[in-house]
matplotlib code that plots the C-alpha trace (Angstrom):
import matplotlib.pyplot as plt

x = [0.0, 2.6, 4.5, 1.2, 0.4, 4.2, 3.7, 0.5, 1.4, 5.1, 2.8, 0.6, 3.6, 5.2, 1.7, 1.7, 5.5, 5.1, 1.9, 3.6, 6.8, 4.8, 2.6, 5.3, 3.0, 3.1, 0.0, -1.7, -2.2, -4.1, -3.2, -5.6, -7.4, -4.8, -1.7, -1.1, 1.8, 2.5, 5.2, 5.0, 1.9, 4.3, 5.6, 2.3, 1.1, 4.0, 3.5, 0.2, 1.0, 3.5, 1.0, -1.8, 1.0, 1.7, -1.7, -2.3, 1.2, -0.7, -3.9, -1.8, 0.0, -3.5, -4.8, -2.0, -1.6, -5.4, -5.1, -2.5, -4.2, -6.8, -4.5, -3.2, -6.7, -7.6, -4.2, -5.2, -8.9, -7.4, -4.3, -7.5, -9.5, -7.0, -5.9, -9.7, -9.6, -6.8, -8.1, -11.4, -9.6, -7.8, -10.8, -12.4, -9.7, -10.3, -13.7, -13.0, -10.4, -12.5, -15.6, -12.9, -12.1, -16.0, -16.6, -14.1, -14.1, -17.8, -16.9, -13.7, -16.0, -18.1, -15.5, -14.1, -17.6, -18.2, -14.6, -15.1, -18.5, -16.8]
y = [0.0, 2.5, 2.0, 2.3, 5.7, 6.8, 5.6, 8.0, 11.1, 10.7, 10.8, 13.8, 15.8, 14.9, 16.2, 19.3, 20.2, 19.5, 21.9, 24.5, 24.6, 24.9, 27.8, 30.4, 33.7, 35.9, 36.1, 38.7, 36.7, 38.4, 37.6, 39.7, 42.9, 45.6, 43.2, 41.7, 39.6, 38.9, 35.6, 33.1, 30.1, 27.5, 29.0, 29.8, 26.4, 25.0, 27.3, 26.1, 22.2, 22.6, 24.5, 21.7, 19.1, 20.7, 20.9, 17.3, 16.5, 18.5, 17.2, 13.6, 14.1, 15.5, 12.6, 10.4, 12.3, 11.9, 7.7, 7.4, 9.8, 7.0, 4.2, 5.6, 5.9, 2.4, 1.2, 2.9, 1.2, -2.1, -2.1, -0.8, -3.3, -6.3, -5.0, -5.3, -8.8, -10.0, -8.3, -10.2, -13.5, -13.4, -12.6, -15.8, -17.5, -16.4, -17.1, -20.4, -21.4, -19.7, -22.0, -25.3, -24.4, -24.1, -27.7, -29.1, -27.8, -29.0, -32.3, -32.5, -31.0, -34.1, -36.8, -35.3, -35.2, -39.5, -39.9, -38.9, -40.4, -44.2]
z = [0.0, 0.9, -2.4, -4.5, -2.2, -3.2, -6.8, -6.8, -5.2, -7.3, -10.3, -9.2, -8.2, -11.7, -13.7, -11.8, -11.9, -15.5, -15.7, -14.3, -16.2, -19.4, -17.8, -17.3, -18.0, -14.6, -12.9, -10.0, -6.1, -4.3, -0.8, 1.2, 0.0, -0.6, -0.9, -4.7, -5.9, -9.5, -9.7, -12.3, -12.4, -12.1, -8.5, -7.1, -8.3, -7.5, -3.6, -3.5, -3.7, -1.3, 1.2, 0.9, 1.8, 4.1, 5.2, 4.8, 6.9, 10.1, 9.8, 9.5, 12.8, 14.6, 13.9, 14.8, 18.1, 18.5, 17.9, 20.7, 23.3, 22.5, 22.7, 26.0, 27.6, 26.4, 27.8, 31.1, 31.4, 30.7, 33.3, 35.7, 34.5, 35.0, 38.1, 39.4, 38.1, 39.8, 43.3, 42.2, 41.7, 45.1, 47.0, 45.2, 46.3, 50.0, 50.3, 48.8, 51.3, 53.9, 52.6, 52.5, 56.2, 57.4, 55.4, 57.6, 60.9, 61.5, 60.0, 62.7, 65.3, 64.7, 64.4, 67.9, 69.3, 68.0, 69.4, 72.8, 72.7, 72.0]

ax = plt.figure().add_subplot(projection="3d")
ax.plot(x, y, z, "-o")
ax.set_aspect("equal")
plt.show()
């Protein structure tokens, strides 16, 4: 996938450098009322591709930064989770033994009681 993504944008940015050196004729940019430059088409086309990339390349990182604050919460809620699990598990294990010990000391309470009793 990432060569076929290189192959494409290689290809786009080819076109449009090839565009722009045929289309040399100055032209007026206006910036912002009152402010006009005149430069060639194949700079401010060429200007123009280089400020959408460079666009694209921060909205890119947003979102990566975005996926990992995500990754990190996730992360968190986990660790909690398993933590929770294994506090769970040992006080399973507690009651069990605590339930093992109850079985048996009644039963021993009764083989000492039939003991004495012979």
């Amino acid at each position: 996938m990432r060569q076929f993504n290189f192959i494409l944008i290689f290809a786009l940015c080819l076109a449009i450098a090839l565009f722009s050196i045929e289309n040399v004729q100055f032209v007026t940019i206006r910036v912002v009322p009152g402010w006009d430059v005149q430069a060639p088409l194949a700079i401010a086309l060429i200007l123009t591709l280089g400020v959408g990339a460079a666009i694209a390349w921060m909205f890119g990182l947003w979102h990566r930064l975005q996926q990992q604050l995500a990754y990190r919460q996730v992360t968190k809620e986990v660790k909690a989770k398993n933590q929770r699990i294994e506090v769970l598990e040992q006080e399973v294990k507690s009651v069990q033994a605590e339930l093992e010990q109850q079985k048996l000391l009644p039963s021993t309470a009764n083989n000492s009681l039939q003991e004495t009793k012979n």
